[in-house]
Structure formats: C-alpha cells, structure tokens
DOKEVEX-283686 format. One record per residue (C-alpha): residue in three letters; x, y, z; residue number from 0. Coordinates in steps of 0.2 Angstrom, whole numbers, m for minus. Layout:
N
{'ALA', {X, Y, Z}, NUM};
...
This chain:
371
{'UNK', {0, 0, 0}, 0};
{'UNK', {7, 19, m4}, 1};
{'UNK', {5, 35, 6}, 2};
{'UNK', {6, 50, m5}, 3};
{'UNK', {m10, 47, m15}, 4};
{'UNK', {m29, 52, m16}, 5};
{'UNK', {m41, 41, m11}, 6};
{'UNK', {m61, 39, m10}, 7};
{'UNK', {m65, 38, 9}, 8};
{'UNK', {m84, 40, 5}, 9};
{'UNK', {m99, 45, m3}, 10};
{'UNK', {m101, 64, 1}, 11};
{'UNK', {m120, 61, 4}, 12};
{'UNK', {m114, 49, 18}, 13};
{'UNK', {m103, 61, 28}, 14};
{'UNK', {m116, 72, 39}, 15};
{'UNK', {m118, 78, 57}, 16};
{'UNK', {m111, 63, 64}, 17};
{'UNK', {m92, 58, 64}, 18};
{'UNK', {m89, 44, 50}, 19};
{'UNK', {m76, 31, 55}, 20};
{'UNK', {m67, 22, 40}, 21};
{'UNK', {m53, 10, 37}, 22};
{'UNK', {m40, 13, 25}, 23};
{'UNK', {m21, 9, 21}, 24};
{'UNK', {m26, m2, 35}, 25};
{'UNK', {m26, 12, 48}, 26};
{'UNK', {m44, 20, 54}, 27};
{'UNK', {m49, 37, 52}, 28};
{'UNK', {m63, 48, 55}, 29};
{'UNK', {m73, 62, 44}, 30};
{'UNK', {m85, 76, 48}, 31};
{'UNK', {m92, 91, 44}, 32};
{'UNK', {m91, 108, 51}, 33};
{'UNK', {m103, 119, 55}, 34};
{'UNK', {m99, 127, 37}, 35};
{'UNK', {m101, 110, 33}, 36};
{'UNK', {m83, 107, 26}, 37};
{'UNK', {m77, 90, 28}, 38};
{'UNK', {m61, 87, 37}, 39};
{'UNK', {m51, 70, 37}, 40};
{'UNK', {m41, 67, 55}, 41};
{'UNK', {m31, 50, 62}, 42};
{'UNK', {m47, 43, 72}, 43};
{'UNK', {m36, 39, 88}, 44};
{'UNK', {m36, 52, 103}, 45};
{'UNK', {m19, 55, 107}, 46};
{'UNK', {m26, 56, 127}, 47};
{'UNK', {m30, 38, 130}, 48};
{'UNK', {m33, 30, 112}, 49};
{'UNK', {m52, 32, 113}, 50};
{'UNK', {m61, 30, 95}, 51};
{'UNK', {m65, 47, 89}, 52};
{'UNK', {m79, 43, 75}, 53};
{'UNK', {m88, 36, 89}, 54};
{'UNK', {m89, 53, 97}, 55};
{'UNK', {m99, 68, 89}, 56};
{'UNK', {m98, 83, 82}, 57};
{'UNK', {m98, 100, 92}, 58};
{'UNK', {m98, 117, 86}, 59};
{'UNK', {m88, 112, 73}, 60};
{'UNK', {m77, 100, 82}, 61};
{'UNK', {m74, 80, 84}, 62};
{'UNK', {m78, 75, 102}, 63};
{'UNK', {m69, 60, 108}, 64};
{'UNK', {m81, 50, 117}, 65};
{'UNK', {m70, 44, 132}, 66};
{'UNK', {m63, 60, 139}, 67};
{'UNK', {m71, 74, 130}, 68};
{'UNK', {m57, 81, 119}, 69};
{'UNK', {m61, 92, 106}, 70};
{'UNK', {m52, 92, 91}, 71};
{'UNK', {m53, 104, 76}, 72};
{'UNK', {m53, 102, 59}, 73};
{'UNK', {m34, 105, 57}, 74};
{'UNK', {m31, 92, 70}, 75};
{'UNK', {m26, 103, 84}, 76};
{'UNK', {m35, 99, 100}, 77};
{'UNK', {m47, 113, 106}, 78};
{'UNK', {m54, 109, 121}, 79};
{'UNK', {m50, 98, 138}, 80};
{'UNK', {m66, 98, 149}, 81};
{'UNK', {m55, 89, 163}, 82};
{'UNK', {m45, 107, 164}, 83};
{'UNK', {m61, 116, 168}, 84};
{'UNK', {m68, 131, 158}, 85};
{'UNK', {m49, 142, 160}, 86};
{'UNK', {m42, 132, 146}, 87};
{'UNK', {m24, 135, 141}, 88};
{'UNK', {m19, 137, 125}, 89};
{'UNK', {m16, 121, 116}, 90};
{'UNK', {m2, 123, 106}, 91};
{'UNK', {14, 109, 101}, 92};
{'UNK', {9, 89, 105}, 93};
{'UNK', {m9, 92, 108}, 94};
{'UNK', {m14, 87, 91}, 95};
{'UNK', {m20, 74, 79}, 96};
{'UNK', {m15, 71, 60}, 97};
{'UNK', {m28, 80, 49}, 98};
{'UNK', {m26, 75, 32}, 99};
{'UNK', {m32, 86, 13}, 100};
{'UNK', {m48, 83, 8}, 101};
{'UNK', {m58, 87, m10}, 102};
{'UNK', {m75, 82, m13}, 103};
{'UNK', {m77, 77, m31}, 104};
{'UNK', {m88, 68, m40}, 105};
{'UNK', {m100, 65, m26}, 106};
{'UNK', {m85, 58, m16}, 107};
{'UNK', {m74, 62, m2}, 108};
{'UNK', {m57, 60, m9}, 109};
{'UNK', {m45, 62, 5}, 110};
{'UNK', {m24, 63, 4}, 111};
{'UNK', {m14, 51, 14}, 112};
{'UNK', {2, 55, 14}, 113};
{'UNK', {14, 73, 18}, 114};
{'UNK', {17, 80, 3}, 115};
{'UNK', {16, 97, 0}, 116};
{'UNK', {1, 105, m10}, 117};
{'UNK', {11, 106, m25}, 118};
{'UNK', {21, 90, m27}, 119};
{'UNK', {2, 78, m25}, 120};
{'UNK', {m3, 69, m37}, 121};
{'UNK', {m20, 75, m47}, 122};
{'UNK', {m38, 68, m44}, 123};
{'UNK', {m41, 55, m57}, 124};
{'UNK', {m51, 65, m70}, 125};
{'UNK', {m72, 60, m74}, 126};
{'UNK', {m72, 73, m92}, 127};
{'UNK', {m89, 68, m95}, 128};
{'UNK', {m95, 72, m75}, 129};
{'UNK', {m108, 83, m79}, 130};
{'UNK', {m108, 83, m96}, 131};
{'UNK', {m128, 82, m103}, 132};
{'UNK', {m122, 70, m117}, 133};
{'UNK', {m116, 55, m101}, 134};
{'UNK', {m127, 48, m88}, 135};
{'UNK', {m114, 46, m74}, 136};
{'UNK', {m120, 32, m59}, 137};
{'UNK', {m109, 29, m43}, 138};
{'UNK', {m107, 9, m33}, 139};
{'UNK', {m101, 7, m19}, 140};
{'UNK', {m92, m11, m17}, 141};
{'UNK', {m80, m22, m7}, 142};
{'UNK', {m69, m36, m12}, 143};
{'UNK', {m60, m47, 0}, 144};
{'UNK', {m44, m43, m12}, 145};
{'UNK', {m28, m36, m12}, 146};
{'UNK', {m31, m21, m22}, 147};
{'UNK', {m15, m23, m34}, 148};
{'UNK', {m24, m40, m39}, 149};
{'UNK', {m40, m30, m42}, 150};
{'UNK', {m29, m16, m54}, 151};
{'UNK', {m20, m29, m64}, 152};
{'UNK', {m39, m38, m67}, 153};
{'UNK', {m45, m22, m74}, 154};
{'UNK', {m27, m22, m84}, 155};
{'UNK', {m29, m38, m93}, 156};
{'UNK', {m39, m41, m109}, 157};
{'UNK', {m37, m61, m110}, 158};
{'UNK', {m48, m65, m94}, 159};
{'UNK', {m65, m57, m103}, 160};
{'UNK', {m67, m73, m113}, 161};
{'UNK', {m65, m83, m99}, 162};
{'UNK', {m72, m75, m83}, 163};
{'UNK', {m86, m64, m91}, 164};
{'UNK', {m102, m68, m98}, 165};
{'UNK', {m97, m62, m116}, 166};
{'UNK', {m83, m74, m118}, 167};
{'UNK', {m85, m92, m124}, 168};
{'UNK', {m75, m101, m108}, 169};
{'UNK', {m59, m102, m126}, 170};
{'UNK', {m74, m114, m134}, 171};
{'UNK', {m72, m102, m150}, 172};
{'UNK', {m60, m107, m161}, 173};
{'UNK', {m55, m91, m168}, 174};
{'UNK', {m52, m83, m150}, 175};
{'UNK', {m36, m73, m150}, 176};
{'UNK', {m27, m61, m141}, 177};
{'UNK', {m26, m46, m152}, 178};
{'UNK', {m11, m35, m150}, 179};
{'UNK', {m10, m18, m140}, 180};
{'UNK', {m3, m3, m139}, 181};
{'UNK', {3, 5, m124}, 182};
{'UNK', {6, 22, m117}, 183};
{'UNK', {12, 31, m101}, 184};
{'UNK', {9, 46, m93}, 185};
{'UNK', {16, 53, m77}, 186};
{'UNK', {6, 44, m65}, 187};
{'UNK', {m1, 29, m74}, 188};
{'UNK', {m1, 23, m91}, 189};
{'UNK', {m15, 12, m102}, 190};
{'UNK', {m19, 0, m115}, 191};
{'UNK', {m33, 0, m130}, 192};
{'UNK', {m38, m15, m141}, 193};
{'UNK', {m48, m16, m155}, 194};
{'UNK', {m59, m32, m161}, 195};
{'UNK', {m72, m35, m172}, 196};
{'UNK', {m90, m41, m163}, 197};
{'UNK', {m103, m46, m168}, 198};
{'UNK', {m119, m36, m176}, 199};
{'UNK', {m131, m32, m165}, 200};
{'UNK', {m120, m38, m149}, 201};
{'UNK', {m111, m28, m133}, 202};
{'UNK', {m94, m32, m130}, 203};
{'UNK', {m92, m47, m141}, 204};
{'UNK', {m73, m48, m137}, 205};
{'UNK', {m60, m58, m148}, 206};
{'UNK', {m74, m65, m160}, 207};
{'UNK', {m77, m62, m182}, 208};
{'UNK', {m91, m49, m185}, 209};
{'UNK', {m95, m32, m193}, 210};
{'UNK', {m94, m19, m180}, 211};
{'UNK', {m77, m15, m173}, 212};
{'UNK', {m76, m14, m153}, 213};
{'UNK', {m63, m4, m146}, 214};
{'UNK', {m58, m6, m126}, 215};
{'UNK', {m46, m1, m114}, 216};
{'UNK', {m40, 1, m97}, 217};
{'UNK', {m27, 14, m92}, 218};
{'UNK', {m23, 16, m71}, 219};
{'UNK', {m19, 31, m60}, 220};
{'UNK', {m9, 29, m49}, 221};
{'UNK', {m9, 14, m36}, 222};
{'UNK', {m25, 10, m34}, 223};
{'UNK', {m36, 19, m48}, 224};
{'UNK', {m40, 15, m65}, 225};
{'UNK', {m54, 19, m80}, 226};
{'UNK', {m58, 6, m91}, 227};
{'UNK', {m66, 14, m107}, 228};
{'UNK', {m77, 3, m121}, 229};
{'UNK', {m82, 9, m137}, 230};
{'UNK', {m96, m2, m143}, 231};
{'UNK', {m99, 9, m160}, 232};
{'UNK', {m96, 26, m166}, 233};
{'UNK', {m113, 31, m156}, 234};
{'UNK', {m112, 20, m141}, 235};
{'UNK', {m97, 21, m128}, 236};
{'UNK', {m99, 15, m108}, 237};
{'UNK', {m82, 22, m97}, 238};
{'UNK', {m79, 15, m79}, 239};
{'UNK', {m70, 27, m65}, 240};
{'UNK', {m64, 15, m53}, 241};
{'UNK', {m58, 22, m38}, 242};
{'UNK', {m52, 9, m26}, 243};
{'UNK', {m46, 12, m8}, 244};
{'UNK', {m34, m3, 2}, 245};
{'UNK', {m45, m6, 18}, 246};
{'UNK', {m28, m17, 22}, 247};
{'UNK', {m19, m28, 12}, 248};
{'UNK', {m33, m40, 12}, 249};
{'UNK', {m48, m30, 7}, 250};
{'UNK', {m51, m16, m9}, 251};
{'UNK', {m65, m5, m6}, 252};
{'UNK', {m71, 3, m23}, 253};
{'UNK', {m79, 20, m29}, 254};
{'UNK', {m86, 15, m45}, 255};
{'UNK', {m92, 27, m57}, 256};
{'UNK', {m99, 21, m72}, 257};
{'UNK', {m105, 35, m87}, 258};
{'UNK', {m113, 32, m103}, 259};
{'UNK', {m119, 41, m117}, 260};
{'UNK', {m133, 28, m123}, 261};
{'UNK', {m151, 26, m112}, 262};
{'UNK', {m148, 41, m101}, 263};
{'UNK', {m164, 40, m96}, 264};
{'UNK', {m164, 39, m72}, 265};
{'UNK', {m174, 26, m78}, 266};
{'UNK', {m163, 14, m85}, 267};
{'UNK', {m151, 17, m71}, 268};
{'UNK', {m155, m2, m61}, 269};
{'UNK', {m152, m11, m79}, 270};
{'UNK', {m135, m2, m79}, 271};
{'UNK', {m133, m7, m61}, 272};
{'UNK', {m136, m25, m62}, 273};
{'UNK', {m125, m27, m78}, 274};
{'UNK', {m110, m20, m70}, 275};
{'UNK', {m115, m31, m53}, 276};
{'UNK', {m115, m44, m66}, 277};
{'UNK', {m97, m41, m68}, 278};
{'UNK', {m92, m36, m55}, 279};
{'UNK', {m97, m53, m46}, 280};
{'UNK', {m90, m64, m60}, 281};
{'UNK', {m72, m56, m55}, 282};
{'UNK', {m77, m60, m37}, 283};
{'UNK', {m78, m76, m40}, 284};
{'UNK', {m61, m75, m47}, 285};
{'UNK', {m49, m62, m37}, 286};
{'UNK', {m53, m68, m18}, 287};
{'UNK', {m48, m84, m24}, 288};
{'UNK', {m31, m79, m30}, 289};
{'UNK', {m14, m86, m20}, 290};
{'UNK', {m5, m77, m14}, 291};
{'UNK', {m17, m63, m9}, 292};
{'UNK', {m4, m49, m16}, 293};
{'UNK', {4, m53, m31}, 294};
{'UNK', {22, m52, m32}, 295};
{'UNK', {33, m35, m32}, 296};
{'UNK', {44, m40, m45}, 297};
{'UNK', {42, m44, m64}, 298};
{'UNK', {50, m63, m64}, 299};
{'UNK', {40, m68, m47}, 300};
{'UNK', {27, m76, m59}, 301};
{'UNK', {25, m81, m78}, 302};
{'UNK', {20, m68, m89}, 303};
{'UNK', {19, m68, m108}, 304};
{'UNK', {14, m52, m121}, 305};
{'UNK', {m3, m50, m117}, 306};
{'UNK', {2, m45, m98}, 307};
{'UNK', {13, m29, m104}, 308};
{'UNK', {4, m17, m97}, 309};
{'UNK', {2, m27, m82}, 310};
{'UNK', {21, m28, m82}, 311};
{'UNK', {21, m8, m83}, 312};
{'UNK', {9, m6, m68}, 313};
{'UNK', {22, m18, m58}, 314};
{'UNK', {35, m6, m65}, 315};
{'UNK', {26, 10, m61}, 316};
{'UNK', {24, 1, m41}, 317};
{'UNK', {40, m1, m39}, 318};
{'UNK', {45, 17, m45}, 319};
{'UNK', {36, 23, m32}, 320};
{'UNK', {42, 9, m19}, 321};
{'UNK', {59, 18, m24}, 322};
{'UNK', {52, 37, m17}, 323};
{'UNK', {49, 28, m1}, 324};
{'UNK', {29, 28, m3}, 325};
{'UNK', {29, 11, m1}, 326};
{'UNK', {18, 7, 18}, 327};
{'UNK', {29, m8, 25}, 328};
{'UNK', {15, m21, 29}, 329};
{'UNK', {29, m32, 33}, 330};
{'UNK', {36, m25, 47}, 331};
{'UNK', {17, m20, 54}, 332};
{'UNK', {15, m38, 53}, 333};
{'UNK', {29, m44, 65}, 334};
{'UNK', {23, m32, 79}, 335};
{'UNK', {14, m39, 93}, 336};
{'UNK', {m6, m36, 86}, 337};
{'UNK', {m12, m27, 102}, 338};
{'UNK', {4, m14, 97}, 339};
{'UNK', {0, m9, 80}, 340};
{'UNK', {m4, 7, 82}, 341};
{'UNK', {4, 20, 68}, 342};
{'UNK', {m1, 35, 61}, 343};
{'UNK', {m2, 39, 44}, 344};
{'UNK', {10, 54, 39}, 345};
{'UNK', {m1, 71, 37}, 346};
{'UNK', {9, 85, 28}, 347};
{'UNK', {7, 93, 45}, 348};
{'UNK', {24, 83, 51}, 349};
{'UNK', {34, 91, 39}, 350};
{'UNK', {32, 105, 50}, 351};
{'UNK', {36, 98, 66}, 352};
{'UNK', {39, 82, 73}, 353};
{'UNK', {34, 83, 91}, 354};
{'UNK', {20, 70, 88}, 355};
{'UNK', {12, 59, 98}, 356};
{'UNK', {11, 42, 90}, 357};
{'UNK', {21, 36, 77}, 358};
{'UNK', {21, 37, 57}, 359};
{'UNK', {17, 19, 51}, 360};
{'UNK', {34, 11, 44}, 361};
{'UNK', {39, 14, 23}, 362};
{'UNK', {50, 5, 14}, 363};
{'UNK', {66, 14, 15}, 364};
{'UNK', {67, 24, m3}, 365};
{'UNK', {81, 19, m15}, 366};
{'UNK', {97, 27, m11}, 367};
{'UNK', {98, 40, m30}, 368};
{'UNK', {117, 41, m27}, 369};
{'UNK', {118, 21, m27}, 370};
C-alpha cells in the first residue's frame, strides 16, 4: 500500500452531522463536517487515552472523543480539555492529531494520505464527462475481499474477458485470440486499447469475427485507480471510474463510477446497475480466490507472456514509487505484537514539526539515488 496518494473515503451524501469512522491503508480514520459543513479527514485515535473518535460527535464544529471529551478541530489541533475546567490554556505543540487534505469530487470524499506538500500531490483521477448532458454518470459502492494490486491488474488484462465474463466463450471459439495492443504512459499511470471485431447487434463481443469494430481499454492512475473505457460503435461508448481504496492488504473498497452516453434515461439506471453487478461478481468469483493474496513486487516472481505488458508496466510503475519511499511496509506492521499496531499515517502537517504523539506507520526505505 502507498502513502502520497488520493483516495475515495466515502460518498459525500454519507458524511453528515455525525463523525464517519473508515478504514484505509489499513489504519482507521474519521470524517466530519463543520458547522460550514466542510469535511475534514483526522487519524481517528485520541492522542489522550486512544479512545475512537468517529464514535464521538460533532460539536460546534469539532470532533468529540467519546472517552474523555477532547475536542479536536478540523486542522487536528486539540481545542478543548473539559478535565482542565472552563480556563483552558492554549493548546499549542503535541496536543494534536494528523488532519489530512480533503476534496469532494464527484459525489465523493477524496482524502490525501500521505505529507506531501500541496504542489508535489498527485492529481484527482479526471471524470471529463462528469456533468456533461451527453453522459449519464452512476456511482457503486463495493468491497472485495482482495488485495487491491490483484483487483488493478484484473482491470489491466484483456485475456480473462473470454474466460471469466459472460461475453466470452469459456476459449470454446476457435477463432479466439489475443489481439495485440498498444501501450502508453503518462506521469502517473499509463493504459492499454484493443480493438476487435464483434458481432452485429451484440455488446462487448470480445475476440470474435463480425461487422462492428469494438474498441476497449483500461489505463490506471496511480496505485490504486483505474478507467476502463469501451467503445461499442461510433454512437455508443460505456467508461468506468474506478476508484479503489486498500481497507488493508486483504480487502479493496471501490468507488465506482460508471457513465454512458446511450439510455440516459434515471430510468434505466438499475439495468445499468445490475449489468456492471453482473461483472463485478464474476471477477469476485475469481480475485478472492487468487494465492498469494498480493501478487508479487517484482516482474519474474510469476510467468508472464505479451498480453500481460501493461500489467508488467503497472508492476513497474509500483516499484518506482516503492523507490520514493511511498511504499507502507506491511511487513514490518506484521511482525509487531497485534495489540501494538498502532501508527499513524503521515499528514503534511509533520513536515512542519515532529513533536508528535504516536508514530508514522513504517515505509519501505526509498532507493538510495546516489547508489
């Protein structure tokens, strides 16, 4: 898992008076509004006596920690101490929590894990047709009991259509193939398009003769992101925003945003829903059975051939950012005593000081560039 990325916490309808306690990078976290009703991201754990802060409430704008009464603010400084009486001292230095960025896009809470300033981050993975009155854009909420580098190279690789999904032929059609790809790469993630004829008349017909040319691809953002764009026709195209967030290394939590520019109707919305639940439980069926649950970090770890290369790319692009010293080292997490596992993800805030509290969760040490 990486720190210094985006990722979906929630759906913005889902985050209001109350505090919202959610898991990811396998640490817990907690979101809530404040009386202007911006939402603010902070390390759930009080730094008093450990109590669970998104099973507090919200107070004048304020977190309460339901064990002691600490307030904390949006920026993670700790307001209030009812213990001290109402002649409260100024709470200045240790008194504090990680408070993390936060963007509401797309209907979602995005929040940034990680302590990079403002402008090194990496973007938002971009939705262009969000609110364009040519696309109908709908949002599912799912959870796969996956590592989510399983559930990113799945989206990555053209071959298991034909075998995992209801438009292939289980490699029963004789003219099945593999057609080859192109590949390109940007800063922060890179894609893949292949084209096919399908069949007249038929959706995603992959691999098979026909008159009408298909055209799909999948290119990921970043760690954990990725749209997967089909062109059925010229008139007719369905693109899926999927943004993922790693509960832990054994469990993918995924933002999906599907949009499409045929049967916009509201109406049509639950035929569209149970088609992509369709898929959606066919790779299930698949990716939770998969061994090991991550799959390996280098390139040579497991057979690959030339349809995986742009799986071989995101392995590449992983280990790039292993090298920065984004990488969370579960490893090391692991061997600690469980009732001891208590770390903090990095807030930009601790590049300002570090008289903290608790501790940052251990990284994988970052390649040394003079080596």
């Amino acid at each position: 898992m990486f720190i210094n990325f985006w990722y979906p916490a929630e759906q913005a309808s889902a985050v209001g008076k109350k505090p919202v306690k959610v898991r990811m990078l396998g640490q817990n976290l907690v979101l809530f509004r404040d009386e202007a009703g911006k939402v603010h991201c902070l390390s759930n754990v009080c730094l008093h006596r450990c109590g669970s802060l998104g099973d507090g409430w919200v107070s004048k704008g304020r977190v309460v920690c339901p064990y002691h009464g600490w307030e904390f603010s949006g920026s993670g400084q700790c307001e209030r101490m009812p213990s001290l009486g109402p002649a409260q001292l100024p709470m200045t230095g240790r008194a504090r929590v990680d408070s993390y960025p936060v963007q509401e896009r797309y209907g979602l809470v995005f929040v940034f894990l990680g302590d990079l300033p403002e402008e090194q981050r990496p973007p938002i993975m971009e939705i262009a047709e969000w609110g364009d009155p040519g696309w109908r854009c709908t949002t599912f909420v799912f959870s796969l009991k996956a590592n989510y580098a399983r559930v990113v190279e799945n989206a990555l690789d053209p071959a298991h259509a034909e075998f995992v999904h209801f438009v292939g032929r289980k490699g029963q059609d004789p003219d099945y193939h593999m057609p080859d790809y192109q590949t390109w790469e940007s800063e922060w993630g890179a894609g893949m398009e292949v084209r096919f004829k399908s069949q007249a008349g038929g959706l995603l017909r992959y691999f098979r003769p026909g008159d009408t040319e298909t055209v799909a691809g999948t290119t990921f953002h970043g760690p954990a992101q990725f749209i997967t764009r089909i062109r059925m026709n010229a008139r007719m195209s369905a693109f899926q925003y999927a943004f993922d967030t790693p509960v832990d290394e054994y469990e993918t939590r995924s933002f999906l945003v599907s949009a499409r520019n045929f049967f916009r109707s509201p109406m049509l919305d639950g035929m569209a829903d149970r088609r992509n639940k369709l898929i959606i439980e066919e790779d299930r069926a698949v990716i939770e059975k998969i061994e090991p649950v991550a799959p390996p970090r280098g390139t040579t770890s497991d057979l690959s051939i030339k349809a995986d290369a742009i799986q071989l790319i995101y392995r590449r692009y992983l280990r790039d950012w292993e090298q920065r010293g984004w990488r969370i080292d579960s490893e090391a997490i692991h061997r600690q005593h469980p009732a001891a596992r208590l770390h903090m993800i990095p807030s930009p805030g601790r590049r300002e000081s570090r008289n903290w509290v608790f501790d940052t969760v251990p990284l994988v040490a970052a390649a040394d560039e003079s080596a």
